[in-house]
VORORO-106540 format. One record per residue (C-alpha): residue in three letters; x, y, z. Coordinates in steps of 0.05 Angstrom, whole numbers, padded with zeros to 5 digits, always signed. Example, Ala and Ser with C-alpha at 12.3 -4.5 7.8 and 13.67 -1.06 7.14 Angstrom:
REM residues 2
ala+00246-00090+00156;ser+00273-00021+00143;
END
This chain:
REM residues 742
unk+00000+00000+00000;unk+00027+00075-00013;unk-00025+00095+00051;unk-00023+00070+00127;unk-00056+00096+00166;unk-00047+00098+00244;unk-00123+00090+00264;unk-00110+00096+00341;unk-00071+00157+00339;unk-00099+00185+00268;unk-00033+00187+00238;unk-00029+00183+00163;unk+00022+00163+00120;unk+00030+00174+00043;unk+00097+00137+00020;unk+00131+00099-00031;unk+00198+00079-00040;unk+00220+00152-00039;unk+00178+00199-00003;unk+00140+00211+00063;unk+00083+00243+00070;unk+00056+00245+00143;unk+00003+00287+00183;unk-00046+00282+00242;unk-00115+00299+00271;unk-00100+00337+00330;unk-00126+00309+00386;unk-00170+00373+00417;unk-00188+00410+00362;unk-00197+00357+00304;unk-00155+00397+00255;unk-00097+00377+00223;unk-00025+00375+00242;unk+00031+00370+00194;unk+00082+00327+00212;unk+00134+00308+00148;unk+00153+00313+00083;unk+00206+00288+00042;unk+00256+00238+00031;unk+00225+00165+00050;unk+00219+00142+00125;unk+00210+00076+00149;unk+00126+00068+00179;unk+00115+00065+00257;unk+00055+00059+00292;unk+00065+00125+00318;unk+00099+00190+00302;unk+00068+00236+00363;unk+00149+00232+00365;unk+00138+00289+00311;unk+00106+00340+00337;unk+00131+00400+00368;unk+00104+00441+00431;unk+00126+00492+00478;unk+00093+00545+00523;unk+00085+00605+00475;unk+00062+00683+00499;unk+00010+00674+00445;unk-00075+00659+00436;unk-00095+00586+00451;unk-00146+00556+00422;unk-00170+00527+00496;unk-00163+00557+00564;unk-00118+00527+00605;unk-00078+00500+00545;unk-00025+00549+00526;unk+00006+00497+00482;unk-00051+00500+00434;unk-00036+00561+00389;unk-00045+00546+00311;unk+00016+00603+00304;unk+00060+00546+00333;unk+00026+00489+00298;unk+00047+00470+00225;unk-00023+00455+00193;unk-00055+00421+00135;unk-00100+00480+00110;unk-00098+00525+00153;unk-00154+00573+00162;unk-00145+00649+00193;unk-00171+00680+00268;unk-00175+00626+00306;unk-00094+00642+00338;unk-00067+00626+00270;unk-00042+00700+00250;unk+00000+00675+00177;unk-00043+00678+00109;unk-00094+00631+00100;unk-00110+00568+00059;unk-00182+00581+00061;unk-00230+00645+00078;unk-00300+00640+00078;unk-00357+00691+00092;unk-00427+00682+00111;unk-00483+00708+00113;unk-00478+00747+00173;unk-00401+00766+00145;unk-00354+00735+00195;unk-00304+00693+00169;unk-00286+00648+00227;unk-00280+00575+00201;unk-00269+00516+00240;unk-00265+00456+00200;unk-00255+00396+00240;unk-00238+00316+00218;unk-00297+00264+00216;unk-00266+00209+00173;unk-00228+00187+00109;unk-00230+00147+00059;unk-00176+00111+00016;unk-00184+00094-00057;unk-00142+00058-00111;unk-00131+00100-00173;unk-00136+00179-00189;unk-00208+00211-00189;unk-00220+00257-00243;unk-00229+00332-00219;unk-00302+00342-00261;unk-00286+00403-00313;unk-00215+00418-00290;unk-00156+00396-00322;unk-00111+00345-00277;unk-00058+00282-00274;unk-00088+00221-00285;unk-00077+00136-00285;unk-00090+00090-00328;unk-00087+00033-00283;unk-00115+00040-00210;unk-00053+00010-00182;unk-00013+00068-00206;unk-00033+00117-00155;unk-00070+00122-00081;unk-00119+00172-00061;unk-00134+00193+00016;unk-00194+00233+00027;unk-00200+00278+00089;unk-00261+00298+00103;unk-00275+00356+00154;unk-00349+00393+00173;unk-00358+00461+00208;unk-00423+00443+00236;unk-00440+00528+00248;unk-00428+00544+00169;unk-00453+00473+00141;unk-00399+00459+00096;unk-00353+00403+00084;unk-00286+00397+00063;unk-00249+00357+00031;unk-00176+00345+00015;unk-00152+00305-00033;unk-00083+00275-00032;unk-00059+00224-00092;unk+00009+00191-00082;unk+00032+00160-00148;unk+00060+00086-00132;unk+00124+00095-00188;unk+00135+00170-00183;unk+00153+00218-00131;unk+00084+00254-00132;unk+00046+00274-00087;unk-00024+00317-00121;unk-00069+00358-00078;unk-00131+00385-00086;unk-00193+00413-00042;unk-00269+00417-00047;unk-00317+00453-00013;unk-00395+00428-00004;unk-00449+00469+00023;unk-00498+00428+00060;unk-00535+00483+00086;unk-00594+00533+00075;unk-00566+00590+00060;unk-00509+00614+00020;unk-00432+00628+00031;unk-00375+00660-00004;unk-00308+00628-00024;unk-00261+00685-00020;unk-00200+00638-00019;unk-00195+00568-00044;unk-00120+00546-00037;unk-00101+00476-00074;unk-00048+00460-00021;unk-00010+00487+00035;unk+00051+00455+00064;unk+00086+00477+00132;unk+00167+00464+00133;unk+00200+00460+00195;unk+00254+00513+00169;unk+00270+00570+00118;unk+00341+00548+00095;unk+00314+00547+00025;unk+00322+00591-00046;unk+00258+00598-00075;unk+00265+00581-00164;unk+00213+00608-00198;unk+00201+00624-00269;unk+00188+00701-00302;unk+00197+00745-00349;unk+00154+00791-00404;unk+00128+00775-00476;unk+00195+00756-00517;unk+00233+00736-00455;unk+00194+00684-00423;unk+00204+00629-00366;unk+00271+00657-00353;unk+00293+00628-00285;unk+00306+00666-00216;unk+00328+00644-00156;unk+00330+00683-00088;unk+00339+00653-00016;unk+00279+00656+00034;unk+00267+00716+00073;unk+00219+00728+00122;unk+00151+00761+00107;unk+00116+00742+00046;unk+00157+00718-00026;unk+00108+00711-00083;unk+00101+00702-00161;unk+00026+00711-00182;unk-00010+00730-00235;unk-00083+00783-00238;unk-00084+00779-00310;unk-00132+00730-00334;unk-00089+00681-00351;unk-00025+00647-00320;unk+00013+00702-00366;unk+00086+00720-00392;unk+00108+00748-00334;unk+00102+00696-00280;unk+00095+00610-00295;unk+00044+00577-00236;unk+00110+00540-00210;unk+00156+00548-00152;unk+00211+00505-00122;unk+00246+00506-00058;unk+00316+00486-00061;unk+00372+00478-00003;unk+00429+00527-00011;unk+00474+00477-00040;unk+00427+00432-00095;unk+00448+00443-00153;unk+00421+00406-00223;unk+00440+00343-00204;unk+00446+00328-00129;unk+00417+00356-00063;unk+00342+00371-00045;unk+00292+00408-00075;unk+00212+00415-00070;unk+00169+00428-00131;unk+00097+00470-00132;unk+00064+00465-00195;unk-00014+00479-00212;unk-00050+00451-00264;unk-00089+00510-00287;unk-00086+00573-00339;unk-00116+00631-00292;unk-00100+00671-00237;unk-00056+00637-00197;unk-00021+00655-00128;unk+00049+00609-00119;unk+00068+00640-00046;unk+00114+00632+00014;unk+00108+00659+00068;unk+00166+00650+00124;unk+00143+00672+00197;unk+00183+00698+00260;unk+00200+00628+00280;unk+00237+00611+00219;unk+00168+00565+00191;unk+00165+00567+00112;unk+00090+00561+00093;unk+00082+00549+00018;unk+00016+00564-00007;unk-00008+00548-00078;unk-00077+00564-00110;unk-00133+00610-00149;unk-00100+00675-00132;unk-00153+00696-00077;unk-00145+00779-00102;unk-00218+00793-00139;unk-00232+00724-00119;unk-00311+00709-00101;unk-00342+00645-00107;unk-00419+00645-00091;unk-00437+00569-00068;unk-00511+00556-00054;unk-00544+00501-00017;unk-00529+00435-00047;unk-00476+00468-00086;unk-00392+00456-00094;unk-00322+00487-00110;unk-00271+00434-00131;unk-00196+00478-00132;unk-00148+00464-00189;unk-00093+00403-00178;unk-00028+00424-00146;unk+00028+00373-00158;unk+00085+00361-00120;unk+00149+00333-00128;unk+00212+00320-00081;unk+00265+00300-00104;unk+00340+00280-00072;unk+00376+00288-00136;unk+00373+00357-00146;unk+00335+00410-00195;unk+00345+00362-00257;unk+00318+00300-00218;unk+00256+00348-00199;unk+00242+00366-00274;unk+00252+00293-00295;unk+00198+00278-00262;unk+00154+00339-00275;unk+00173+00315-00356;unk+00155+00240-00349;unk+00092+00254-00308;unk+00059+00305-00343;unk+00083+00282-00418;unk+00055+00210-00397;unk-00003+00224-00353;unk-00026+00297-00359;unk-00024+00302-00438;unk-00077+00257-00464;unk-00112+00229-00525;unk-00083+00217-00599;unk-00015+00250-00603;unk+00012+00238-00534;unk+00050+00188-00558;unk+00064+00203-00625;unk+00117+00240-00662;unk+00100+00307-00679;unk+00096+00333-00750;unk+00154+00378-00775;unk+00119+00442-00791;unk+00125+00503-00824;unk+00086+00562-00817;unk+00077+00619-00856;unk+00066+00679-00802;unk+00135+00710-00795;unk+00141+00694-00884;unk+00083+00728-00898;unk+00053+00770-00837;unk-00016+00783-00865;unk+00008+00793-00937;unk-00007+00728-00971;unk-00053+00698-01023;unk-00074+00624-01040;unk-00013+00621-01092;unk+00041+00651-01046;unk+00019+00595-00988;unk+00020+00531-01039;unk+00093+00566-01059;unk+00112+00556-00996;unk+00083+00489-00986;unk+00105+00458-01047;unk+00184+00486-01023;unk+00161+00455-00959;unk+00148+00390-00987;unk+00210+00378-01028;unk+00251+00389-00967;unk+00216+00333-00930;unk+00169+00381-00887;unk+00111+00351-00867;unk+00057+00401-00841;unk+00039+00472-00872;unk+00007+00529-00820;unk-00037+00586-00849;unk-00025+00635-00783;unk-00057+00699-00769;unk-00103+00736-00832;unk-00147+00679-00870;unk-00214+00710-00844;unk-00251+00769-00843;unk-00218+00833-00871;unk-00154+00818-00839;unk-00112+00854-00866;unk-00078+00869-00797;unk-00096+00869-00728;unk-00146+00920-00722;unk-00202+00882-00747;unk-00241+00816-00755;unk-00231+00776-00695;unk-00299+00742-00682;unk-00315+00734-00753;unk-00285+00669-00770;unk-00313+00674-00846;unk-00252+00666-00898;unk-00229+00715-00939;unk-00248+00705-01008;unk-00200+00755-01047;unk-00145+00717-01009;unk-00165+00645-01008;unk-00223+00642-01067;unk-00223+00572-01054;unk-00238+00587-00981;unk-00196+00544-00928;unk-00236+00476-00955;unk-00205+00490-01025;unk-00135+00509-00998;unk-00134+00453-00945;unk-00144+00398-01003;unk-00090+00430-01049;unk-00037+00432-00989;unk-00061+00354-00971;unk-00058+00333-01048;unk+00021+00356-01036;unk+00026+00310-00993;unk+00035+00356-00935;unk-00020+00356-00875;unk-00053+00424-00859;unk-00055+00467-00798;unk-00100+00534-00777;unk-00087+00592-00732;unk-00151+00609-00691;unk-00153+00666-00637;unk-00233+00643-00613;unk-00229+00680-00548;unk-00216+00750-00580;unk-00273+00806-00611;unk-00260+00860-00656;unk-00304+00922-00665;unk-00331+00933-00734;unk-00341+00848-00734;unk-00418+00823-00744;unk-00406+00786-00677;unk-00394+00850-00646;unk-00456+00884-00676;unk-00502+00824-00653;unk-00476+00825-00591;unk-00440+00867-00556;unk-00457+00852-00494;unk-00414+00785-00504;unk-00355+00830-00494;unk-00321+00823-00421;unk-00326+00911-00398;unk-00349+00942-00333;unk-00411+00986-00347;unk-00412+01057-00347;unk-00332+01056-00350;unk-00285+01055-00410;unk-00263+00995-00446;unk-00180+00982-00449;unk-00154+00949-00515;unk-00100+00904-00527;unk-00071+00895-00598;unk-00139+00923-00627;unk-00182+00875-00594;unk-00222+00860-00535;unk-00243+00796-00493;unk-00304+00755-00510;unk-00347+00733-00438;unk-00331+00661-00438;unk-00360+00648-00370;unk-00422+00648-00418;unk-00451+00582-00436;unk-00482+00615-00501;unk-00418+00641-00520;unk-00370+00587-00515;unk-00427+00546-00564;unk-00427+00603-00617;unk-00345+00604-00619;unk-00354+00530-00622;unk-00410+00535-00676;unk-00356+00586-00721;unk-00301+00542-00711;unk-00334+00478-00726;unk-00364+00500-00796;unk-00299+00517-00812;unk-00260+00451-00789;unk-00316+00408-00810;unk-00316+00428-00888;unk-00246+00422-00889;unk-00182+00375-00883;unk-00153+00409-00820;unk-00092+00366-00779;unk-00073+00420-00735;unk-00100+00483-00695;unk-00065+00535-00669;unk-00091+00570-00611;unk-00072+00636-00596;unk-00089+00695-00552;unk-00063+00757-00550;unk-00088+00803-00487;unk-00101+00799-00420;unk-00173+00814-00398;unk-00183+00884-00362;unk-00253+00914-00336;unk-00271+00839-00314;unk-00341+00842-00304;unk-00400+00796-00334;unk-00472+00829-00351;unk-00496+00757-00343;unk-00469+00744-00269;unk-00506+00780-00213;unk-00483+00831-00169;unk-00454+00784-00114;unk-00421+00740-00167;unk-00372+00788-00209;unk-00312+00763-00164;unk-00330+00695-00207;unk-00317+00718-00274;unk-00241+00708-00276;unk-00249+00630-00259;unk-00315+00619-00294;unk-00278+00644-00355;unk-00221+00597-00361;unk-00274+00543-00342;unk-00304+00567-00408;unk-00242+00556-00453;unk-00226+00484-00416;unk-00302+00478-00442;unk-00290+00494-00514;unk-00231+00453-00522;unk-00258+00394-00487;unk-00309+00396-00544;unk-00263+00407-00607;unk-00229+00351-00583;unk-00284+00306-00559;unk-00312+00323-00637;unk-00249+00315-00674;unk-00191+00273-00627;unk-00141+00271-00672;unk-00127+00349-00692;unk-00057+00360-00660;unk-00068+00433-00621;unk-00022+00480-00600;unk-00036+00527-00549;unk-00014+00600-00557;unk-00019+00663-00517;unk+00023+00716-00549;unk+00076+00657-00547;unk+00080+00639-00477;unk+00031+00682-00445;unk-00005+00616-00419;unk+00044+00560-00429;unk+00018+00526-00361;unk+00005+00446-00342;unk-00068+00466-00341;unk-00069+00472-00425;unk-00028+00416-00433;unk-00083+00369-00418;unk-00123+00395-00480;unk-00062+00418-00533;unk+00002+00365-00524;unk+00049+00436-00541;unk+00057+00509-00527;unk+00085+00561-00579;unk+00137+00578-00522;unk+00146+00647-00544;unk+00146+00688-00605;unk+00216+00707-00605;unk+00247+00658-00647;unk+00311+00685-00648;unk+00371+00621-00628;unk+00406+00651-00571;unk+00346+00691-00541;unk+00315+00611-00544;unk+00370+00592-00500;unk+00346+00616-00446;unk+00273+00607-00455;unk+00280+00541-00476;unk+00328+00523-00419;unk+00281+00558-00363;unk+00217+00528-00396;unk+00254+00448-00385;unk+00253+00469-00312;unk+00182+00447-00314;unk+00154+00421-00386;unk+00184+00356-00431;unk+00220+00375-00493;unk+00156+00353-00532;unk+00110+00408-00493;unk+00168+00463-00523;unk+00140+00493-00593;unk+00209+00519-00627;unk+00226+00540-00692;unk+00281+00557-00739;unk+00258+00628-00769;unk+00291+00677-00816;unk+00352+00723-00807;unk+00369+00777-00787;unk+00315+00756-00735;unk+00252+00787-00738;unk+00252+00805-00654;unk+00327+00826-00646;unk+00356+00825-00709;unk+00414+00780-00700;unk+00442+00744-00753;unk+00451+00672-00726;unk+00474+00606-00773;unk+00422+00566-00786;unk+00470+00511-00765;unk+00457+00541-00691;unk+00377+00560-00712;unk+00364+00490-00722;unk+00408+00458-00659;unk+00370+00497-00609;unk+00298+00481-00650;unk+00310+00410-00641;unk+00307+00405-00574;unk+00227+00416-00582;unk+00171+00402-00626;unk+00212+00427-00689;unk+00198+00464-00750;unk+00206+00528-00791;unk+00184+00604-00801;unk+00208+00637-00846;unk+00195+00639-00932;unk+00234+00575-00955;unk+00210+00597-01030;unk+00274+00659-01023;unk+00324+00617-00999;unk+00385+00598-01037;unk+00406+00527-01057;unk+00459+00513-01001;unk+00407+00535-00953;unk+00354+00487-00982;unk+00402+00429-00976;unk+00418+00448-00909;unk+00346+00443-00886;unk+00333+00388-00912;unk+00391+00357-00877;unk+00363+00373-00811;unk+00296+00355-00827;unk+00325+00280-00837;unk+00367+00286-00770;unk+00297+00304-00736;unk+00270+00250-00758;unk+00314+00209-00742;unk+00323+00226-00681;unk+00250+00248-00661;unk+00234+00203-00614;unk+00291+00205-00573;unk+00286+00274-00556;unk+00206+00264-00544;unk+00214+00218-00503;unk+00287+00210-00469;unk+00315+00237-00399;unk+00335+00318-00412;unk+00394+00334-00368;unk+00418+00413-00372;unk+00496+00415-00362;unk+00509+00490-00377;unk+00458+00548-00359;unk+00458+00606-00399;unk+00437+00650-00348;unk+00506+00641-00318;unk+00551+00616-00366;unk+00585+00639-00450;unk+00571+00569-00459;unk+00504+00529-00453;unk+00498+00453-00462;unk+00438+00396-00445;unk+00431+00330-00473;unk+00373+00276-00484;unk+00385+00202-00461;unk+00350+00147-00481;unk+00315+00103-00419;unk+00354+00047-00444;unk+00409+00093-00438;unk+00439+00061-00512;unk+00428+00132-00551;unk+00443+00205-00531;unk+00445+00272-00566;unk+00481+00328-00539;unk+00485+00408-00546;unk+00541+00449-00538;unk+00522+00530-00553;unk+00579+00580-00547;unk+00542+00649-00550;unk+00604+00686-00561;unk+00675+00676-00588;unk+00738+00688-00551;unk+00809+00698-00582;unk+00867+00647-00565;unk+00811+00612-00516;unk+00825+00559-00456;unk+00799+00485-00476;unk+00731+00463-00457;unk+00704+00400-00441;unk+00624+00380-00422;unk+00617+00326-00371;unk+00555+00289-00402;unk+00506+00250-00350;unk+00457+00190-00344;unk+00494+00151-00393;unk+00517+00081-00370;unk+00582+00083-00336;unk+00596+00007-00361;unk+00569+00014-00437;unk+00622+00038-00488;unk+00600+00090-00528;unk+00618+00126-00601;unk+00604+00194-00619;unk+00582+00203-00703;unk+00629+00228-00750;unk+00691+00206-00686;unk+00733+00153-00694;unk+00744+00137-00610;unk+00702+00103-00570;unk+00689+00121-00504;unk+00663+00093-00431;unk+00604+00120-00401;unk+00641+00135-00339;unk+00702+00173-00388;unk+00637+00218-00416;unk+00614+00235-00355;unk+00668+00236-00309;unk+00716+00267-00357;unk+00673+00288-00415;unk+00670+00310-00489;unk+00744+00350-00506;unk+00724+00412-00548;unk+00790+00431-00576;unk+00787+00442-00656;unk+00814+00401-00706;unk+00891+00376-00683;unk+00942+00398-00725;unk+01015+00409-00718;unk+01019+00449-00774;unk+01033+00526-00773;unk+01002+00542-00833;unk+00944+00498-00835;unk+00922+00534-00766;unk+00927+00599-00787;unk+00888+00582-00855;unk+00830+00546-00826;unk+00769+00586-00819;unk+00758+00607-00748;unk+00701+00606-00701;unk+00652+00666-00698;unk+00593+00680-00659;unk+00534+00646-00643;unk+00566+00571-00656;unk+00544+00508-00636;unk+00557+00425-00646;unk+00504+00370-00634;unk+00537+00300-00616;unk+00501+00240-00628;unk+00526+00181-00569;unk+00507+00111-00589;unk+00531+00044-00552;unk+00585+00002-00591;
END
């Protein structure tokens, strides 16, 4: 069993053959008591061993006990006034507006498998005997409610998912100001908090800060889980490092506001909290009604931050992506966005295509400008009609002509978007998410659509599916390009606006859970202004993210190399575009373009139909080393060996399970005159298997690679004037070494 549970003293024990996971029912108060988490414990009968009390000058929850104080007690979910002064996991008002809770313990229940959280994204088994539920279930008898926590241990992995719902069994109704997924108490704040930020063109670029005390937060208010923050934290020890020491990860499956917080108190007690972000946060629940909080998933793991994202990769590539493609190989794709912008006809797109498929491309994308009177973005969102002067053939016509290439075909859709001047505007604007009698922000020309609305998410779904259904469409790209402002809903009532944020995403999980119920195997990518909403929560509907729209190599680097913290290579949408590059204007080899793309879902942006011969053949080189090595780098170990945020040089590799095949990356961002000698000590290969590298003629230990690792020098000569005549390095280089066993 991965549960035990101590029935005498109401101890409970999550645990496989790595972690611990242990907490109490306090014996008084029927809350619950934190006890441990991390690296696996052997199972007693008792661990009141565990808990910690001492006389404090501070409120008790019972006279005559002054060892009772929640302040001094590390908790569950915690709940605020009641002696416990640090942020809250919960906050609930009724209907007389006091927000005293008091939940307290009346049994649990243990299950084999994973339940499915009902219209929320999540983890999941396959097989019941992959994973163990405990359900805790607490009443307040004054408000009515029930709660319950759920906590799924996965029998193979070291996971640990957590989740709450709230049920009112009472007459009247309560609010939900603050609906946490988990909370965790640690005994200590020698930690650095990791998290992910950054701003559109930059994104998932990692930081790292040690704990302080007061409150240390990423969040985000903006509608969705946005560019600026990812709805992940980790806390590592002050000496892990990628590949040994301890670390916790925090990461929510869901695409909204989030809150990823810790808050470190006077005594040294880190509480992580991880959630809905509770700021213009309302839930209404009526009699008979419930809230069910996103899935929070947690990871330890004793071998460092690489060991954590391993298993982050393999969990949510294997059993948080679903349906068709999960385990496929993605198509190499090309789209025409940064070719053509919105300057394109039906013959310039089957140019492109037809150059596409001699080079052994196997997917064309019309992007952004097919509908409507797109011409650019100040117009036509919401009327998903084609464009007859550009495609006369409409997207039926053009999607047959790009398939009888031999070449599948993709679509850019932006469904949650409305433009003024559209005929879904002038039927109904009152679809559009504003505040009333106040003005109406714009982002990039366009405005939000209400998607907490039932009837809207069926007429976006209505547009769309008259367009996918007449046609011979493989792909979908998903994109969506502002943040919503003035959130208010004229269909809501008064005492539900602080609902509209959540109801909202709720409403896009809705319309994608229909596309794909309605057509399973269209491969979607998820888009948000690139990776504006690149978040687990997406993942379980489109397999990969557009990661961000700068495309440009080096820039990737670090986006790409942040983004692994959390998500498997095959999550990472990366391309090779044109130079100089469209966000920077660097002029990179496409050498280096393509070596950083591969590590990804693959493919190009840029017009093939102007490129010269030499370029041509070199494209369609790397096209067959993709394929070729596709799988691999779908579905092998990722380690990162140089960081870019830190280092000249950058370097991962991909390892097959069997550990028999590995592909490497060295970048060198910059060159250096009459440099020192480098060397990359690889990992996870087999220290006993004997290895070759392509195009060497040495063979080499496992142990050699990774104790002693790939020599960089140049080509040896002893020759003066061969040296000196040799072309030399310049910026922006980069080598890919394929390792296969002898």
């Amino acid at each position: 069993m991965a549960i035990k549970v101590n029935v005498d003293t109401k101890e409970f024990h999550l645990y496989n053959d790595t972690i611990s996971y242990i907490f109490r029912v306090l014996e008084k108060s029927n809350q619950l008591e934190h006890l441990y988490y991390g690296k696996r414990i052997k199972h007693r009968d008792s661990f009141i061993h565990l808990r910690e009390r001492e006389i404090r000058p501070s409120g008790n929850m019972f006279e005559g006990d002054h060892t009772s104080s929640l302040e001094h007690i590390k908790q569950e979910y915690p709940s605020y006034g009641t002696t416990d002064y640090r942020y809250p996991a919960h906050m609930i008002t009724n209907q007389i507006g006091s927000h005293i809770t008091n939940f307290q313990f009346i049994n649990y229940e243990t299950l084999r498998g994973k339940p499915v959280l009902e219209g929320l994204p999540a983890t999941y088994v396959e097989d019941d005997f992959e994973a163990e539920t405990l359900e805790i279930t607490l009443v307040d008898d004054v408000l009515k409610s029930k709660l319950v926590l759920s906590y799924t241990i996965f029998t193979d992995r070291n996971v640990i998912t957590r989740s709450a719902k709230f049920i009112n069994e009472g007459d009247e109704p309560f609010y939900l100001n603050n609906a946490m997924s988990a909370s965790v108490d640690f005994p200590d704040d020698n930690f650095e908090m990791v998290h992910l930020n950054g701003a559109w063109a930059r994104e998932t670029h990692i930081d790292s800060q040690p704990l302080f005390k007061g409150i240390q937060s990423v969040y985000s208010t903006r509608g969705a889980s946005s560019h600026m923050h990812n709805p992940f934290l980790a806390l590592k020890r002050p000496d892990t490092t990628e590949h040994s020491g301890e670390v916790y990860g925090f990461s929510l499956v869901y695409s909204g506001n989030f809150l990823a917080q810790v808050e470190v108190d006077t005594y040294s007690v880190s509480r992580v909290l991880m959630g809905i972000n509770p700021f213009q946060f309302k839930w209404k629940i009526n009699p008979g009604e419930t809230f069910q909080t996103p899935e929070c998933v947690m990871v330890y793991s004793g071998q460092g931050l690489n060991g954590m994202s391993q298993t982050y990769h393999e969990l949510y590539r294997n059993r948080l992506v679903r349906g068709y493609w999960r385990d496929k190989p993605r198509p190499i794709l090309i789209n025409n966005w940064e070719a053509t912008y919105f300057e394109f006809n039906e013959e310039k797109v089957l140019g492109i295509a037809e150059a596409a498929k001699d080079l052994g491309i196997e997917l064309f994308v019309l992007d952004d400008g097919w509908f409507g009177e797109r011409h650019d973005d100040t117009s036509s969102l919401g009327d998903w009609f084609v464009n007859i002067e550009k495609l006369p053939n409409g997207i039926k016509g053009l999607s047959e002509k790009v398939n009888a290439l031999g070449l599948k075909f993709g679509l850019w859709f932006e469904p949650e978007m409305v433009s003024r001047g559209t005929k879904l505007f002038e039927m109904h604007p009152d679809w559009m998410i504003s505040t009333p009698n106040r003005s109406e922000s714009h982002g990039r020309n366009q405005f939000v659509l209400d998607f907490s609305r039932d009837e809207v998410v069926d007429y976006v779904f209505k547009m769309m599916d008259d367009i996918i259904s007449t046609s011979k469409i493989s792909y979908i790209k998903w994109d969506m390009n502002r943040y919503i402002t003035e959130a208010y809903s004229t269909s809501l009532d008064v005492d539900q606006q602080g609902e509209v944020f959540h109801r909202y995403i709720l409403g896009v999980y809705k319309l994608y859970e229909r596309l794909i119920e309605k057509y399973p195997k269209i491969l979607f990518e998820s888009c948000a202004g690139g990776g504006g909403r690149f978040d687990p929560g997406l993942l379980f509907y489109a397999p990969q993210t557009w990661a961000s729209d700068d495309t440009d190599a080096i820039e990737r680097l670090k986006i790409q190399y942040g983004a692994s913290m959390l998500y498997p290579l095959s999550s990472i949408g990366s391309h090779v575009s044109a130079v100089p590059n469209h966000q920077v204007g660097r002029m990179t080899p496409i050498e280096t373009r393509a070596n950083v793309a591969y590590f990804g879902t693959f493919g190009y942006e840029l017009d093939i139909t102007k490129l010269c011969d030499e370029e041509k053949r070199v494209i369609k080189e790397q096209v067959t080393f993709f394929k070729e090595h596709r799988d691999l780098i779908r579905s092998g170990d990722f380690y990162r060996l140089l960081s870019p945020f830190n280092s000249n040089e950058v370097s991962w590799m991909v390892v097959s399970r069997d550990k028999k095949q590995a592909i490497v990356a060295y970048y060198k961002v910059l060159a250096k005159p009459n440099d020192k000698y480098y060397r990359i000590k690889l990992k996870g290969l087999d220290p006993e298997k004997l290895y070759e590298i392509k195009r060497g003629s040495t063979s080499y230990y496992g142990d050699e690679l990774m104790n002693i690792g790939i020599i960089l020098a140049g080509d040896y000569t002893d020759r003066a004037s061969e040296y000196w005549s040799r072309p030399h390095p310049h910026d922006y280089q980069s080598k890919i070494f394929v390792i296969t066993e002898v």
